[in-house]
VMD Tcl script that builds the backbone (N, CA, C; Angstrom):
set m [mol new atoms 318]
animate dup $m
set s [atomselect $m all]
$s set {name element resname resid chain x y z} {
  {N N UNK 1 A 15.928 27.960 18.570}
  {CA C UNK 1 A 15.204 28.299 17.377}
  {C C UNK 1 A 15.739 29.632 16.853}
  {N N UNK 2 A 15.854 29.648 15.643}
  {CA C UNK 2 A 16.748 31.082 15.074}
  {C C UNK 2 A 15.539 32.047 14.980}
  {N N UNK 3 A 16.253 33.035 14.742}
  {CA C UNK 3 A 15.121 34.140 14.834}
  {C C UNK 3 A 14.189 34.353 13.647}
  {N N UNK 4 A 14.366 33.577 12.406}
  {CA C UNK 4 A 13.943 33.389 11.718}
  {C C UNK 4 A 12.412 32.802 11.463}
  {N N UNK 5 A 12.536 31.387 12.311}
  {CA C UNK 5 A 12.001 30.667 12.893}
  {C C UNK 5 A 10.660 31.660 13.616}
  {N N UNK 6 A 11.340 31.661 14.470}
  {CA C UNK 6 A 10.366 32.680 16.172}
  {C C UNK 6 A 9.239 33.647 15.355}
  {N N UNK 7 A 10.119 34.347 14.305}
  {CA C UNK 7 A 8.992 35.245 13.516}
  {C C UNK 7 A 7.912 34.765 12.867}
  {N N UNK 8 A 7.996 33.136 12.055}
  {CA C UNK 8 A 7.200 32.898 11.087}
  {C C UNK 8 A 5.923 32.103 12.358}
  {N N UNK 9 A 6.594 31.813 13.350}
  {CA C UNK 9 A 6.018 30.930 14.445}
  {C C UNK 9 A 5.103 31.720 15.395}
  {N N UNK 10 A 5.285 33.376 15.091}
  {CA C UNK 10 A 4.652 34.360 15.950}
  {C C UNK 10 A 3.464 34.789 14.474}
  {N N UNK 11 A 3.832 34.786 13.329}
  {CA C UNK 11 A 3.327 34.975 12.571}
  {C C UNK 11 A 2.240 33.976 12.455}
  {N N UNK 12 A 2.343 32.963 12.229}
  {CA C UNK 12 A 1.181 31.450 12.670}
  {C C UNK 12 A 0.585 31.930 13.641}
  {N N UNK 13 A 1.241 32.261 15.034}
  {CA C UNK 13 A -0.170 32.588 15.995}
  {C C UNK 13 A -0.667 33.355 15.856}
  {N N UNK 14 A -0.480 34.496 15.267}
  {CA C UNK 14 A -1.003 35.990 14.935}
  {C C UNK 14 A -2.442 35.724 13.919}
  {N N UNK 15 A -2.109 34.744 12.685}
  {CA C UNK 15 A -3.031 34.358 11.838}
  {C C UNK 15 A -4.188 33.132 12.308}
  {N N UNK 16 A -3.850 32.646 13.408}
  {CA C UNK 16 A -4.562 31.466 14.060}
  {C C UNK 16 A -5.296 32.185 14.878}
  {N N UNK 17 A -4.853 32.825 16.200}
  {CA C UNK 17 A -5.710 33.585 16.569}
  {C C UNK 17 A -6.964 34.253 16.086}
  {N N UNK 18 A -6.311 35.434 15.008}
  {CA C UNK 18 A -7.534 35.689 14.148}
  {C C UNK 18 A -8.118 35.433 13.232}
  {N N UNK 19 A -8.244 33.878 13.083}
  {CA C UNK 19 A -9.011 33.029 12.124}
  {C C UNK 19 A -10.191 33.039 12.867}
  {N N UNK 20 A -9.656 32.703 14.755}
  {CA C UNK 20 A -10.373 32.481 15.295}
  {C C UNK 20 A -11.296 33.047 16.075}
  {N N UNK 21 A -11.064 34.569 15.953}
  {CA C UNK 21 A -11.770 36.008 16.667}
  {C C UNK 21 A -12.480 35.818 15.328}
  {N N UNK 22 A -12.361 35.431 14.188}
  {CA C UNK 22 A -13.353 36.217 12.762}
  {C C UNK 22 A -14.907 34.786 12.940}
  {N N UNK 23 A -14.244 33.490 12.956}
  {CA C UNK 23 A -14.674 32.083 13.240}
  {C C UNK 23 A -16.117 32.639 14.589}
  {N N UNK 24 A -15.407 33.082 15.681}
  {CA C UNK 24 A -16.299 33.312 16.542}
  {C C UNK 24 A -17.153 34.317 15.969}
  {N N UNK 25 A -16.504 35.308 15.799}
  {CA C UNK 25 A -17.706 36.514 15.568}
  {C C UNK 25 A -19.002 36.205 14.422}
  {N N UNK 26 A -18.086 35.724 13.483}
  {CA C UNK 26 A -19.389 35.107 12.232}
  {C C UNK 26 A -20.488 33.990 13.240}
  {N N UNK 27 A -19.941 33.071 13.605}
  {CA C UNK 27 A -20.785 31.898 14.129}
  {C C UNK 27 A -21.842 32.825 15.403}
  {N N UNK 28 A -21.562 33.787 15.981}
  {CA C UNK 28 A -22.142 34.318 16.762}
  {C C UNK 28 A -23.315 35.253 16.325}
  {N N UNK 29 A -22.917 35.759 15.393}
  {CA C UNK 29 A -23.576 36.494 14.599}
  {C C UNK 29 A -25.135 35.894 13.805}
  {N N UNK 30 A -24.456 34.945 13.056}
  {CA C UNK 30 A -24.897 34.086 12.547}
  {C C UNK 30 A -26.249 33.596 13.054}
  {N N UNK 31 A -26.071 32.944 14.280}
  {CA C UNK 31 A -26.767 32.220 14.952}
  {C C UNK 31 A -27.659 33.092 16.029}
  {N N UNK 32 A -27.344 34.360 16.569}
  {CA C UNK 32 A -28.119 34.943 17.207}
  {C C UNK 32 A -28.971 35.579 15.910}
  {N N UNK 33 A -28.602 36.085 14.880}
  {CA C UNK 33 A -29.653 36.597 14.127}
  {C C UNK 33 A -30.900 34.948 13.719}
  {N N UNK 34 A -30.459 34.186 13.730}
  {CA C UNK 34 A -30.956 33.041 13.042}
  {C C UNK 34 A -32.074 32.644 14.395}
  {N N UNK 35 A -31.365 32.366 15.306}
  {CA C UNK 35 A -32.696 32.350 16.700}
  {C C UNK 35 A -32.717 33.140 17.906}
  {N N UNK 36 A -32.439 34.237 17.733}
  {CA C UNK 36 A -32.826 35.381 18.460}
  {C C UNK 36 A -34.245 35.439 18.691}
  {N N UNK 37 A -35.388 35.721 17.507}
  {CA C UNK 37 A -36.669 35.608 17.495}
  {C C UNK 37 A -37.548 34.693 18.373}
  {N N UNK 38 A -36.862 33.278 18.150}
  {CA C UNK 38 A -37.625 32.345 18.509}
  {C C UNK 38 A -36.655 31.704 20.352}
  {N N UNK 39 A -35.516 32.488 20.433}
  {CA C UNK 39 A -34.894 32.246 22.019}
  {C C UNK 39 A -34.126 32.937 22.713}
  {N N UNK 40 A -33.432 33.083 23.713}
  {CA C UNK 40 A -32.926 33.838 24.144}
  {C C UNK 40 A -31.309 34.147 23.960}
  {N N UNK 41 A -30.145 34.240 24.592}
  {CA C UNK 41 A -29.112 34.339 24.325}
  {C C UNK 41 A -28.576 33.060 25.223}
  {N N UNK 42 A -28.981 32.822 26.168}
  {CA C UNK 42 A -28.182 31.417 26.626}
  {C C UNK 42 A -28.272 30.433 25.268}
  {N N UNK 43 A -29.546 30.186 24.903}
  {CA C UNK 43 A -29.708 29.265 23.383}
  {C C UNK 43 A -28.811 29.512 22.241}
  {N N UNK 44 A -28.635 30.725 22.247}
  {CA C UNK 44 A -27.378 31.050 21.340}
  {C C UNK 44 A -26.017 30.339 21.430}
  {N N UNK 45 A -25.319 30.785 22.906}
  {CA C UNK 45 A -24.660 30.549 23.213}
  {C C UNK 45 A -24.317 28.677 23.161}
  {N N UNK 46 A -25.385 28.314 23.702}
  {CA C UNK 46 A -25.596 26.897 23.533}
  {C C UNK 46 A -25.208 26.146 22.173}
  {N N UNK 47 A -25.903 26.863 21.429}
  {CA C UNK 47 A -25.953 26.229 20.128}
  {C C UNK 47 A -24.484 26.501 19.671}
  {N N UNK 48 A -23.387 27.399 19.668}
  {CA C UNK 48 A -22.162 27.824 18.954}
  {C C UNK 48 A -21.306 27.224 19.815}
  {N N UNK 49 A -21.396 26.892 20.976}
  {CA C UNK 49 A -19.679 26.701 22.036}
  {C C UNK 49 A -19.344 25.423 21.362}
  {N N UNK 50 A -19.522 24.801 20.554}
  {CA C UNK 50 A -19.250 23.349 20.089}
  {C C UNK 50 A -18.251 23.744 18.845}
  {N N UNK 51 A -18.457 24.631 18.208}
  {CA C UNK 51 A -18.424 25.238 16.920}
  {C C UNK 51 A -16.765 26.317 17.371}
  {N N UNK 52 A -16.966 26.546 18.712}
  {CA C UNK 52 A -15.821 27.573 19.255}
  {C C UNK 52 A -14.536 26.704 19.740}
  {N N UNK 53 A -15.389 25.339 20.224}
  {CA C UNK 53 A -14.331 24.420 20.769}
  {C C UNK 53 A -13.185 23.752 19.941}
  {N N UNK 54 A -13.919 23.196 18.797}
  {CA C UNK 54 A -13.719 22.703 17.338}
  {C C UNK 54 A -13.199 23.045 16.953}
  {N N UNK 55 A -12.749 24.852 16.703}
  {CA C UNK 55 A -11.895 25.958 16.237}
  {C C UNK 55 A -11.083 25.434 17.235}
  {N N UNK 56 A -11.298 26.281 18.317}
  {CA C UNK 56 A -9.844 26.424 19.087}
  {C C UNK 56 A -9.099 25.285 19.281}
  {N N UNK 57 A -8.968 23.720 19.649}
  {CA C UNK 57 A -8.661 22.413 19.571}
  {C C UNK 57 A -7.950 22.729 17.869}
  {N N UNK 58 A -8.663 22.940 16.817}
  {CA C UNK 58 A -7.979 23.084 15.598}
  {C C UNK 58 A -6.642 23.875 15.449}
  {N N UNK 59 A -7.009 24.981 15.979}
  {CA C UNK 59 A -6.324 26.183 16.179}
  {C C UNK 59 A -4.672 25.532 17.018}
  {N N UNK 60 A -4.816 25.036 17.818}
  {CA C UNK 60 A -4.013 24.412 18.935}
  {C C UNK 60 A -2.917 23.460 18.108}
  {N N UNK 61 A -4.000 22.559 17.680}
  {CA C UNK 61 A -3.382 21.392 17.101}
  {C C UNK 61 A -2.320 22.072 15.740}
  {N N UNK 62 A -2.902 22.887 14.908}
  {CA C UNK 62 A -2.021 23.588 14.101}
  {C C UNK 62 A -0.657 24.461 14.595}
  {N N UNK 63 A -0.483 25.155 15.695}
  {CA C UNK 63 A 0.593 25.867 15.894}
  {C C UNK 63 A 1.343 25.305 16.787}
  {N N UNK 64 A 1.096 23.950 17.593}
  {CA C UNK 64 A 1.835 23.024 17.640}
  {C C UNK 64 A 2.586 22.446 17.400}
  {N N UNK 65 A 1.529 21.583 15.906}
  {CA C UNK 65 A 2.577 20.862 14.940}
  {C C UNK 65 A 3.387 21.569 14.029}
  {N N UNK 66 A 2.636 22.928 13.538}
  {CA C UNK 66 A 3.943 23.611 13.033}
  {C C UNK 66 A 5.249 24.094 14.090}
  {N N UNK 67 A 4.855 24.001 15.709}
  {CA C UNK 67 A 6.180 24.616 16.308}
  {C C UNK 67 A 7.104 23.137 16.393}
  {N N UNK 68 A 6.404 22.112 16.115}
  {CA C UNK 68 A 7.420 20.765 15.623}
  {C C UNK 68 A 8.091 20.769 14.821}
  {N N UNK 69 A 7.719 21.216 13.576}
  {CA C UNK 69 A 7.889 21.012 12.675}
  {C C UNK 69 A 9.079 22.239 12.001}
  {N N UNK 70 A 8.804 23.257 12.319}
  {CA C UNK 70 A 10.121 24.356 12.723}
  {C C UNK 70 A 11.074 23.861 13.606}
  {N N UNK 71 A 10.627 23.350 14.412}
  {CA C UNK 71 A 11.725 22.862 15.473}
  {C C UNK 71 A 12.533 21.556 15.682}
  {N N UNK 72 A 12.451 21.089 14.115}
  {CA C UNK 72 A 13.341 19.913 14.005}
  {C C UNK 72 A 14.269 20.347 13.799}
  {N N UNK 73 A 15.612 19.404 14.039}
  {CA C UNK 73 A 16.899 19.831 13.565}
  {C C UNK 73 A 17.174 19.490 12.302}
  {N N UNK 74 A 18.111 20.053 11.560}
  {CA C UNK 74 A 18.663 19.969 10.169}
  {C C UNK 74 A 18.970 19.041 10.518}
  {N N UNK 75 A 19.833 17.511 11.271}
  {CA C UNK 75 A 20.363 16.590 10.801}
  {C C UNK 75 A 18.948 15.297 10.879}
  {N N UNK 76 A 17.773 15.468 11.412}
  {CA C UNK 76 A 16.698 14.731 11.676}
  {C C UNK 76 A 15.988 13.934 10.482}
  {N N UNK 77 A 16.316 15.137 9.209}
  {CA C UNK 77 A 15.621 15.236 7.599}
  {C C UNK 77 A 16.913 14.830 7.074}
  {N N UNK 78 A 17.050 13.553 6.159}
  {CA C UNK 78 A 17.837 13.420 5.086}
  {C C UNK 78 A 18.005 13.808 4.257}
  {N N UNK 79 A 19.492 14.037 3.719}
  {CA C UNK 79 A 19.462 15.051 2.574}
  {C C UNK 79 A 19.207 13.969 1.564}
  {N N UNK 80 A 18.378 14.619 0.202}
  {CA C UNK 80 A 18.093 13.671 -1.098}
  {C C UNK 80 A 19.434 13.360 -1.530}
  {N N UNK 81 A 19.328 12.351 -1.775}
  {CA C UNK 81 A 20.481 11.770 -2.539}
  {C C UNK 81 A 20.693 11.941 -3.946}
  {N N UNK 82 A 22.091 12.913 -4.179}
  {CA C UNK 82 A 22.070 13.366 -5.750}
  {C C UNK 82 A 22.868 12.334 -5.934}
  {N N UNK 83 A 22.519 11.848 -7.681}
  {CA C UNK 83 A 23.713 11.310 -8.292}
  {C C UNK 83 A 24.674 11.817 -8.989}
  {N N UNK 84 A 26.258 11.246 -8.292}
  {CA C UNK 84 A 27.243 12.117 -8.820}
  {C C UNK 84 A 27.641 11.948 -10.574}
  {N N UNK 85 A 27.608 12.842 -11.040}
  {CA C UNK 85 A 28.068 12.807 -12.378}
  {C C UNK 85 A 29.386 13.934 -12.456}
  {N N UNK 86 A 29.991 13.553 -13.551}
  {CA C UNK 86 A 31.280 14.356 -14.029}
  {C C UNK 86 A 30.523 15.334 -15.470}
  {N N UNK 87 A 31.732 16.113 -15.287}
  {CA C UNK 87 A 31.007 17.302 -15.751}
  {C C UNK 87 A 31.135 17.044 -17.489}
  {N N UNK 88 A 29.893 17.466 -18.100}
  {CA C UNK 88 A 29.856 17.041 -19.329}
  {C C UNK 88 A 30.768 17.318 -20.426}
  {N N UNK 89 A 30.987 16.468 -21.424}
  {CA C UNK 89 A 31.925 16.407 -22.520}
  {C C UNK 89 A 32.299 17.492 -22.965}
  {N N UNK 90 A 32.880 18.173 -23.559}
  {CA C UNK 90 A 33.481 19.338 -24.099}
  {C C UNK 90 A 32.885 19.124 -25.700}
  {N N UNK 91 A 32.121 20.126 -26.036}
  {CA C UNK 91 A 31.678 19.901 -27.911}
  {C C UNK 91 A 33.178 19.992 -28.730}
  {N N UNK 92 A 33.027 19.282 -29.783}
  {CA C UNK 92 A 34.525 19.064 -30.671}
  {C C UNK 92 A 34.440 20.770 -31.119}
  {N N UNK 93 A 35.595 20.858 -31.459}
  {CA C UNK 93 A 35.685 22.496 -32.323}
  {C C UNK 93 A 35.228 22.618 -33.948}
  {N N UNK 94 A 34.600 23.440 -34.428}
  {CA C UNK 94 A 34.037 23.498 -35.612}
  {C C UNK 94 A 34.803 23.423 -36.310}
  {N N UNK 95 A 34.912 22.465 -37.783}
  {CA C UNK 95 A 35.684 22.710 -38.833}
  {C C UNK 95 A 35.324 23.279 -39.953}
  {N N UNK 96 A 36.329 24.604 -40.381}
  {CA C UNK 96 A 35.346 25.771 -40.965}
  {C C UNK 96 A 35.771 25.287 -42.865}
  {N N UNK 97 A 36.741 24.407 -43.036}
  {CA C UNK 97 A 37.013 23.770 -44.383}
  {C C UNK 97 A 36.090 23.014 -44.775}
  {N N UNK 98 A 36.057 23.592 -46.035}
  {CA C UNK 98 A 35.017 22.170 -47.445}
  {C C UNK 98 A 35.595 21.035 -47.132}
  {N N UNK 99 A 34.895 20.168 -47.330}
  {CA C UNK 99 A 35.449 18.546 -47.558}
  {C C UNK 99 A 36.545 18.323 -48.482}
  {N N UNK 100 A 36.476 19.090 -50.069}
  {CA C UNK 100 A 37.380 19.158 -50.918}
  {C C UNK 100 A 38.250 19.997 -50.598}
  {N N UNK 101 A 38.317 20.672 -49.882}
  {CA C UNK 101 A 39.521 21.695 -49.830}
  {C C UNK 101 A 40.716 21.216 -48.693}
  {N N UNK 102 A 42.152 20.910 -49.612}
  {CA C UNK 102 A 43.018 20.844 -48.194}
  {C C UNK 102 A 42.960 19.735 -47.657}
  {N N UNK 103 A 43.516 19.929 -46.483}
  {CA C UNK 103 A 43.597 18.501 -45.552}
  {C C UNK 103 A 44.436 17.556 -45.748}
  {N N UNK 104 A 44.064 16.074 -45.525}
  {CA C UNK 104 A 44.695 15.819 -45.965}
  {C C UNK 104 A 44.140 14.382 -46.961}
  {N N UNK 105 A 43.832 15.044 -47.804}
  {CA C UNK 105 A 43.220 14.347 -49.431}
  {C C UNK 105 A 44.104 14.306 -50.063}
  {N N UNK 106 A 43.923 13.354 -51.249}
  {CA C UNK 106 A 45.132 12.883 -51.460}
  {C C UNK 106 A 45.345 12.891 -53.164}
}
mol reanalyze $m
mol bondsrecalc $m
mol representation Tube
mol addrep $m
């Protein structure tokens, strides 16, 4: 993989990761303010690990298929097929004479 590659692929985990530190912290947040009152923190916990799993499985499945997907080879993808054409006509040269003038009129 060129180094090109490695960066945008470290860059994906860098942004996946902390989709998923922001994902947790909101849902945690969220939900302990929401039943804190009425339960304790195991109930919290209870209620979000589904919500953490869901992420991370997401999370997974994305920097995966993008390290596939970086990591195909150039000959795997077909190149589009151009159609060959020759290079266009040359415009005639301007003729800067009147119709009546010259030439060869007769």
């Amino acid at each position: 993989m060129s180094e090109d590659k490695a960066k945008r692929l470290n860059l994906m985990r860098f942004w996946l990761f902390g989709t998923f530190v922001i994902l947790w912290a909101i849902s945690l947040t969220y939900m302990f303010i929401y039943l804190a009152p009425i339960s304790d923190v195991a109930t919290v916990l209870r209620t979000v690990w589904p919500v953490w799993v869901v992420a991370a499985v997401g999370a997974i499945v994305l920097y995966l298929g993008y390290k596939w997907w970086l990591g195909r080879s150039e000959d795997d993808t077909p190149a589009p097929a151009m159609p060959e054409s020759g290079s266009p006509p040359l415009p005639e040269p301007p003729s800067y004479s009147q119709p009546g003038e010259g030439g060869s009129g007769g």
